[in-house]
N, C-alpha and C positions, 0 to 999 in steps of 0.2 A: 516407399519413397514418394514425397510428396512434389509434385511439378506442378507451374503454374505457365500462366506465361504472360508476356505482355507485348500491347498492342500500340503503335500509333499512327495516328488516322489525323486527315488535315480535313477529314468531312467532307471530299468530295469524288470518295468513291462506296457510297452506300452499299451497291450491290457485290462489290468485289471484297470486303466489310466481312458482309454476310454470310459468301459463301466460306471465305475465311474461318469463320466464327463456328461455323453449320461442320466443317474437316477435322475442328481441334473437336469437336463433340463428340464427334463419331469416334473416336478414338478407344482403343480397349483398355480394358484396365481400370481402376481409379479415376473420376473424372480430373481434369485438368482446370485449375482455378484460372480465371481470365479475367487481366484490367484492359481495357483498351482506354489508351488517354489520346484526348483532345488536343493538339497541339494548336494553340492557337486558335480553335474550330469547337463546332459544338459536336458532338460524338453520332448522336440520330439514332435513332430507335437503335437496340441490342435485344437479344431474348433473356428472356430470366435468366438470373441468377449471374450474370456478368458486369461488372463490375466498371462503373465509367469515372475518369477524372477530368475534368475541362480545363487547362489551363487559361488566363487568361493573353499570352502572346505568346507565339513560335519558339520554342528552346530550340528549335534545331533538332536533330537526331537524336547525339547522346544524351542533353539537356531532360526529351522526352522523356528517354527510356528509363534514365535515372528517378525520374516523377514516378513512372510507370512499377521500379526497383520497388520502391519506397512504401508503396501503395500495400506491399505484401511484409509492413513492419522494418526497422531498421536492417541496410543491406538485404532484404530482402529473406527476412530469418523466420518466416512465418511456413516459407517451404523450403526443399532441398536444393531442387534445379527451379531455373526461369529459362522457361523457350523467348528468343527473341526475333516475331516475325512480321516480314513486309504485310498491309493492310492490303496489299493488290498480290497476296499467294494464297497459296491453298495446299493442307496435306492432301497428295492424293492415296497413301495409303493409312491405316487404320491402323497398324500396328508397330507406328513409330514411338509412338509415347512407351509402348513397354521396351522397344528398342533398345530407348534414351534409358529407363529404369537399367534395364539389364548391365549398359556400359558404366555407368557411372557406381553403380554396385558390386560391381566386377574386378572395378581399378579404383583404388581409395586414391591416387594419384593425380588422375584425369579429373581435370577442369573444367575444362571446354570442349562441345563438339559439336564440329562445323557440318551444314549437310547440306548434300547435293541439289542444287539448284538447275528444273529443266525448265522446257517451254511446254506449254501446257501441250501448243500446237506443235509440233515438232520431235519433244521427247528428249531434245537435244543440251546440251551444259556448253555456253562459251567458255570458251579458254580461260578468261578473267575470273570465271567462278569458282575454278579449285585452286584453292589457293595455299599454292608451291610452286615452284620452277619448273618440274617438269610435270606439265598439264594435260601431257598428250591424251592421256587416259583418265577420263574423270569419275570410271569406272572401278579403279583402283583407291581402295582406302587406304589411311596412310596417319603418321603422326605427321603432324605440322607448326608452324610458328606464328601461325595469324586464323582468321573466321572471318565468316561473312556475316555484316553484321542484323541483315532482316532474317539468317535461317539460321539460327545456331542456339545451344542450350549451355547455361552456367550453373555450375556448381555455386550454392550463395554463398559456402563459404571461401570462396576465393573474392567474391566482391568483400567479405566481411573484412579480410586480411589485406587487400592490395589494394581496396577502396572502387569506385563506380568509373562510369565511364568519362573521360572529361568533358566538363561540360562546356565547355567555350570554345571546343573545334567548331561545334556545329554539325558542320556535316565534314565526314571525309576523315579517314586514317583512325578515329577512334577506336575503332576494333582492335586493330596494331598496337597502339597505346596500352590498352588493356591486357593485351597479348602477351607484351615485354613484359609488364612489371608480374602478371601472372608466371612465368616463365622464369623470371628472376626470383620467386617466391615458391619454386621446385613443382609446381603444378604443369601437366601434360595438356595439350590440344590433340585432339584427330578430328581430320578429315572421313563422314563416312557415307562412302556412297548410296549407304541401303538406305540412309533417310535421305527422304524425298523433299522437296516445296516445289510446289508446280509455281513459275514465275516468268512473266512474258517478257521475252527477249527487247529491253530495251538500251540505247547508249547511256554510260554515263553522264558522257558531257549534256543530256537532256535537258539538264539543272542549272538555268544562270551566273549559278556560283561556282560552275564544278571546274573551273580551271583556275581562281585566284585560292579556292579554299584547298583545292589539290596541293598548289605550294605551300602557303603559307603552313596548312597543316603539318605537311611533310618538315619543314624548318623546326615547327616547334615540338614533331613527335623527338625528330634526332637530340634538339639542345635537353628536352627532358632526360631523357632515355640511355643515351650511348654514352660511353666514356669519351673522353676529350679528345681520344687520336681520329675517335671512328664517324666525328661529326661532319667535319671536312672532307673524311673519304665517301660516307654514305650521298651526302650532298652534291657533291662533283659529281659521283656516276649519276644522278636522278638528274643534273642540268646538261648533263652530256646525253642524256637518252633523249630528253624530252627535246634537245635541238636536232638530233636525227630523226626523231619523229617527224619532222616539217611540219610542227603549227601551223594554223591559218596565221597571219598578221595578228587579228583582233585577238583569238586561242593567245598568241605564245606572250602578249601584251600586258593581256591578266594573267596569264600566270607568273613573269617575273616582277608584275606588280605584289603579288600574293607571294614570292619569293623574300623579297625584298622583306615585303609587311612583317613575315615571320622573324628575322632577324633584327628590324625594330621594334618590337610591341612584345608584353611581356607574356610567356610560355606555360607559365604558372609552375609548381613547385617543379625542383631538378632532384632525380633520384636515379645519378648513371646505372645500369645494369654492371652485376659484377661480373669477372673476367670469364669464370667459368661458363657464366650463362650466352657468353661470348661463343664460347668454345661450347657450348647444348645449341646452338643458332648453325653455326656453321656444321655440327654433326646430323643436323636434323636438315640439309640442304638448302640453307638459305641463312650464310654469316651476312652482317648487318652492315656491309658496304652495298647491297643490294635493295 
């Protein structure tokens, strides 16, 4: 089974790059094919044999990774799986690449698989990183209805069949996105805790964008995705959380700016999820008012 993976990098963490680069190598098995693309940025030295794209402006996230897809022949059909990982993580063990071979060889079904995100310093997984409902145990593997989108490995033919990531979120919810219509096209996710990314504990909100693109995201993953009943219900619970949350002023300001923005600006193609997949959501613990 042939695995590759892909990298994006905004060039200005050289040495966290590196060590990056230096964890996927160590790796057993087969070496693992690696693009790291430039998003908007020049790349910077790499070692042999790895593979650079420079874009010339910031796609954003899925924008990148989709360049980065692409790089390894249409949908990414050059290998079997694509690892997709943060440019500031690191594997800390050596025998996740056969891991990831074994799973995906094991289950002609499995898609996707999400993995375990700690602190390098620490050892420790936030709540936010495993992602299901009940997170108390991030030690606990499990199927799931979403991934993280810097630590997780795709089957390429699920991109070949369901198509890439979209590219016009930017940042925020593209994983999910990907997730549904994977999900709606009978392919599995799991969450597995035995693969590692060592990844330093940081907020999301870090990011300038990350509270107008949270909403607006969220608006356009639902009108894509969900049948017509479950748009208005998914939506009410996520503007009813986020006002118990207590935003700051300026927080909760962009976000219903970015609320708003999603319901007028266009979403890009609509392809509701069928009923049943409705009913695989809610059996997998997390139906899609959530």
């Amino acid at each position: 089974m042939r695995l590759g993976a892909v990298i994006i990098t905004m060039g200005d963490r050289p040495g966290d790059l590196r060590l990056l680069l230096d964890s996927v190598a160590k790796q057993e098995g087969d070496p693992i094919e690696v693009v790291v693309v430039g998003n908007g940025a020049p790349v910077g030295a790499v070692p042999p044999g790895v593979r650079t794209v420079e874009l010339p402006e910031n796609l954003g996230i899925p924008g990148g990774r989709n360049e980065g897809i692409e790089a390894f022949g249409p949908a990414g059909s050059d290998v079997d799986v694509l690892l997709f990982l943060d440019d500031d993580g690191s594997l800390p063990n050596t025998d996740t690449a056969e891991l990831i071979r074994e799973a995906f060889s094991a289950d002609p079904a499995l898609g996707i698989v999400s993995f375990r995100i700690t602190d390098p310093e620490t050892g420790l997984t936030q709540r936010r990183h495993v992602p299901r409902l009940r997170a108390s145990d991030p030690l606990r593997s499990s199927r799931v209805t979403t991934f993280l989108g810097g630590a997780n490995a795709v089957r390429t033919k699920v991109l070949a069949q369901v198509g890439p990531l979209p590219g016009d979120f930017f940042y925020a919810h593209e994983e999910t996105d990907l997730a549904w219509r994977a999900l709606d096209a009978g392919w599995m996710i799991d969450y597995r805790a035995d693969m590692v990314l060592n990844h330093p504990t940081m907020p999301p909100s870090r990011h300038a964008v990350y509270h107008r693109m949270v909403a607006r995201n969220r608006v356009w993953l639902a009108r894509r995705n969900l049948p017509a009943p479950f748009v208005p219900l998914y939506l009410g619970v996520w503007l009813l959380l986020t006002l118990v949350r207590r935003p700051s002023a300026p927080a909760l300001k962009a976000w219903l700016g970015g609320f708003r923005e999603g319901w007028a600006t266009p979403c890009g193609p609509r392809h509701p999820m069928k009923w049943r997949t409705v009913w695989r959501l809610t059996r997998l613990g997390r139906p899609p008012v959530i």
